[in-house]
N, C-alpha and C positions, 0 to 999 in steps of 0.2 A: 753179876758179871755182864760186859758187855760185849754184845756182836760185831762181828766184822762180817758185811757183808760186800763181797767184789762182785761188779758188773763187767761181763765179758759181750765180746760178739764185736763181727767183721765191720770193717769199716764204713759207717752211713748206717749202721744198725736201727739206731735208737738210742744209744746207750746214755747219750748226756739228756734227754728226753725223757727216759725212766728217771735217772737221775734224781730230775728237777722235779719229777712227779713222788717221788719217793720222802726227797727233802720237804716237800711244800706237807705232804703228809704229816710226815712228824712232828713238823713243828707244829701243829694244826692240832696234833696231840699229844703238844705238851714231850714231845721227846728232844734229846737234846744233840742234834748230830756232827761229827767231825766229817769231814770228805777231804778225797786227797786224790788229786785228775793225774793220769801218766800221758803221757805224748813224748812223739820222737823233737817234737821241735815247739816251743814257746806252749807247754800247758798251761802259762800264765795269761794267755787270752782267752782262756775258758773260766779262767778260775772269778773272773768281774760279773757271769753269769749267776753267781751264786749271793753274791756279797748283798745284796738289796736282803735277802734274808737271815742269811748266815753272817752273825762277827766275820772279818777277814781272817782273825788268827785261828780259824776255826775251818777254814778253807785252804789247803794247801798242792803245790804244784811239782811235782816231778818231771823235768824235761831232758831229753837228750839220751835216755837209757831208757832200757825194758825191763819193767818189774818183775817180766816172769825169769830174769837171765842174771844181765851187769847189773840191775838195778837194784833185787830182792834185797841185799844189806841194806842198804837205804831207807828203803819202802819199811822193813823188820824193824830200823831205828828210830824212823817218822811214827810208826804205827807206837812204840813203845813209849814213844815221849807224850803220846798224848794223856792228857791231865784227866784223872778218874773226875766224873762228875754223875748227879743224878740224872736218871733218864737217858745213858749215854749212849750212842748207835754210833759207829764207824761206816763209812759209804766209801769204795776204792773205784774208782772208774779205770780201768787196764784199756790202755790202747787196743786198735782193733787188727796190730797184727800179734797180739799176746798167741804163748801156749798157754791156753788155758788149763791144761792139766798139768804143768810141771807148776803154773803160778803156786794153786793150791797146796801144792805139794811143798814146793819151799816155804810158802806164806807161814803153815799151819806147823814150823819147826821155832823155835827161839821166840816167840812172845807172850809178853810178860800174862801172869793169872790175872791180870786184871780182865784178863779176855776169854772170850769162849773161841770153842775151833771156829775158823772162819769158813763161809758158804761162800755160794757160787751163785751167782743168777745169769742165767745168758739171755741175750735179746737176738732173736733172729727175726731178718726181715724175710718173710712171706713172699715177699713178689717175686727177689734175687736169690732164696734159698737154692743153693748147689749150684748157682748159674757163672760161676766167677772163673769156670774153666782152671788153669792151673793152678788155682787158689783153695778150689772145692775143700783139700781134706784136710787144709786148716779152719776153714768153718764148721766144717763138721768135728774138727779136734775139740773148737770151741765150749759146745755144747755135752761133751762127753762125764766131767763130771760136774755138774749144775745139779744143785737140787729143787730149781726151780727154773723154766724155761719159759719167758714174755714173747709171744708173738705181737709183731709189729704189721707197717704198711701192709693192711688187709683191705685198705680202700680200694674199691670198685673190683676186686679178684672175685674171679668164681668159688663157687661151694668148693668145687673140685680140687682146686690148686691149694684149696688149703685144707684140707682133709690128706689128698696127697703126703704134702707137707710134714703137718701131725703124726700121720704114721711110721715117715723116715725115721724124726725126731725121737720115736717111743722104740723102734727099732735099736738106734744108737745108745740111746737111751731109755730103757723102760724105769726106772725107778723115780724117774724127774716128775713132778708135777708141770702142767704146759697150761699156760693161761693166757688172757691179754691183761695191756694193762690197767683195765676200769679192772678187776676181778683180783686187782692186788688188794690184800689185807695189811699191811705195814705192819700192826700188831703181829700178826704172826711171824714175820720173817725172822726175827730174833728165834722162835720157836723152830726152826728149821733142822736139820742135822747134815751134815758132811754127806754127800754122793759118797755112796759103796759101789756105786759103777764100775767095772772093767772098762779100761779106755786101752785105747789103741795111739801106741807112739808115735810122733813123726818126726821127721829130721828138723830140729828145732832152727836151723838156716834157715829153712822154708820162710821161717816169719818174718825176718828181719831185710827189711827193705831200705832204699835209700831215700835220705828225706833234706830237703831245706826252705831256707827263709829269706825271705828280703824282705827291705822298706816296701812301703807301699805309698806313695804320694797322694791327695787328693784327688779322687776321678770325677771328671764333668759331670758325668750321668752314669746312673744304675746302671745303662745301654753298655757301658765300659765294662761291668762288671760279667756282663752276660757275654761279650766279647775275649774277656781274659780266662774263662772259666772253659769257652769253645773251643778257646787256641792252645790249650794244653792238651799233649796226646792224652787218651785215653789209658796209655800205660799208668800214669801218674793216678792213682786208684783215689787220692784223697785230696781237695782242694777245700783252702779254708783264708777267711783274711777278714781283716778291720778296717773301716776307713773313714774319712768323710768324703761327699757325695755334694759337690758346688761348693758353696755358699754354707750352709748346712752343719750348725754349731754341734748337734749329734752325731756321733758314731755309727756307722751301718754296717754290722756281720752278715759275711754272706760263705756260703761253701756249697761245695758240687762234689755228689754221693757217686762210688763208685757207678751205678747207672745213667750216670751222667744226669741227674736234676740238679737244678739248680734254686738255692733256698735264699732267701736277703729277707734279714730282719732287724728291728734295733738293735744296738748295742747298751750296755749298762754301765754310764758311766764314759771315761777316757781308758783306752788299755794301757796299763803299766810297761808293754816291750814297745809302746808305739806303734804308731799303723805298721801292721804286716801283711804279708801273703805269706800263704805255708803248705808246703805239700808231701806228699807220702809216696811213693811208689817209684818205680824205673821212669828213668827219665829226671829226676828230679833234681836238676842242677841252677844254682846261682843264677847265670847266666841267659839261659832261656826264659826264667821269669821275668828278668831284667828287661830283655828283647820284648816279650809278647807286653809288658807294660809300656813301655816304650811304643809300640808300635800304635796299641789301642789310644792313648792320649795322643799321640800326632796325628791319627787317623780322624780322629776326635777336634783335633784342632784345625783341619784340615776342611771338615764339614763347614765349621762354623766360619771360619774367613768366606765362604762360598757362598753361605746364604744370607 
């Protein structure tokens, strides 16, 4: 039988980062994996991160609904169509304003024996755990039935903060194993069982945030990127986009974690939605992405006639 394993956890977690750590594993050994990205907007910019490893039909994208709510029919009929093969592992990436407890709960109703009950893995990041202010008790919903729990971003943090951390996590959660992720076994996870954890409810509104997208033009310089990422309130909790960069035949992915870092790395390939910007949180309207691009390329163009 094969496992379904879903990766949860707050937005800028880790989660496509386990991910790619998880896939690169299995195929490494010979195991054969499906993966299916959820996002409020264009999961098919993520989905080109995969493809250099994975077949494309092997890679699939849910955009526009939340898997743990409108989505679940969907997600139940995507998960059901996929083709029994040897070695098979399912991989679910849940956006990062899922309920993680209600995912489960619906996921592990209507699908077909080819499958085992599916598990839960949360990625919490260390540095920003609890820090997200009116967001806190959906990160912590997150985490509540996971049977396995990755700590992330532990770079340059004290003992303390992350000892701390650990014992929130075992609190919320004592039955979860809590690991990072060099200390992953990929062999094992299929061997996992369903959290019997008592989770605590939240008003499943809480999660669902306002999200969109625009074209994205060519930008002068990286300089533009650091500039569009600045000029977005901080309400807007999740910045993400594809582009070219000059002259510049490659693709450049860049996005800005609730913490406000800012991360730019290749791209794989051309994106299938076309260069975009994409965002997640209050504030997230058409229009002011429009503006703040706008403003950064004439500000841009502005320079350059000057020198």
């Amino acid at each position: 039988m094969e496992a379904i394993v879903t990766v949860v956890g707050f937005l800028g977690a880790g989660k496509t980062t386990l991910l790619k750590y998880l896939v690169n594993n299995y195929i490494e050994n010979d195991w054969n994996p499906f993966i299916i990205l959820n996002d409020y907007e264009n999961a098919n910019l993520d989905v080109q991160q995969f493809t250099e490893k994975v077949d494309t039909k092997k890679v699939r994208a849910l955009s526009g609904s939340c898997i743990c709510c409108s989505g679940i029919g969907e997600l139940r009929d995507l998960v059901n169509n996929i083709p029994e093969r040897e070695n098979g592992v399912t991989l679910i990436e849940a956006n990062g304003t899922s309920d993680a407890c209600s995912l489960m709960g619906f996921l592990g109703v209507g699908v077909k024996d080819q499958f085992l009950p599916p598990i839960q893995v949360s990625v919490v990041d260390v540095k920003n755990w609890q820090k997200r202010r009116e967001h806190n008790e959906l990160e912590a919903n997150q985490i509540q039935v996971s049977s396995l729990i990755v700590l992330t971003h532990l770079e340059n943090l004290p003992t303390n903060r992350r000892e701390f951390v650990v014992k929130e996590l075992q609190k919320l959660n004592p039955l979860a194993e809590i690991v990072t992720m060099d200390m992953i076994d990929v062999a094992l996870l299929p061997k996992l069982l369903p959290s019997k954890n008592n989770h605590q409810k939240i008003d499943h509104l809480k999660a669902h945030w306002s999200s969109c997208s625009t074209d994205l033009p060519n930008l002068p310089s990286t300089n533009c990127i650091h500039e569009i990422c600045n000029a977005l309130p901080k309400s807007i909790l999740r910045v993400k986009g594809c582009t070219q960069i000059g002259n510049e035949k490659q693709y450049t992915y860049f996005e800005r974690t609730p913490d406000g870092s800012i991360y730019i790395r290749p791209y794989n390939g051309i994106p299938i939605t076309g260069p975009k910007l994409l965002t997640v949180g209050l504030g997230s309207e058409v229009s002011l992405l429009k503006k703040v691009i706008e403003d950064c390329i004439n500000a841009s163009n502005s320079l350059t006639q000057i020198t």
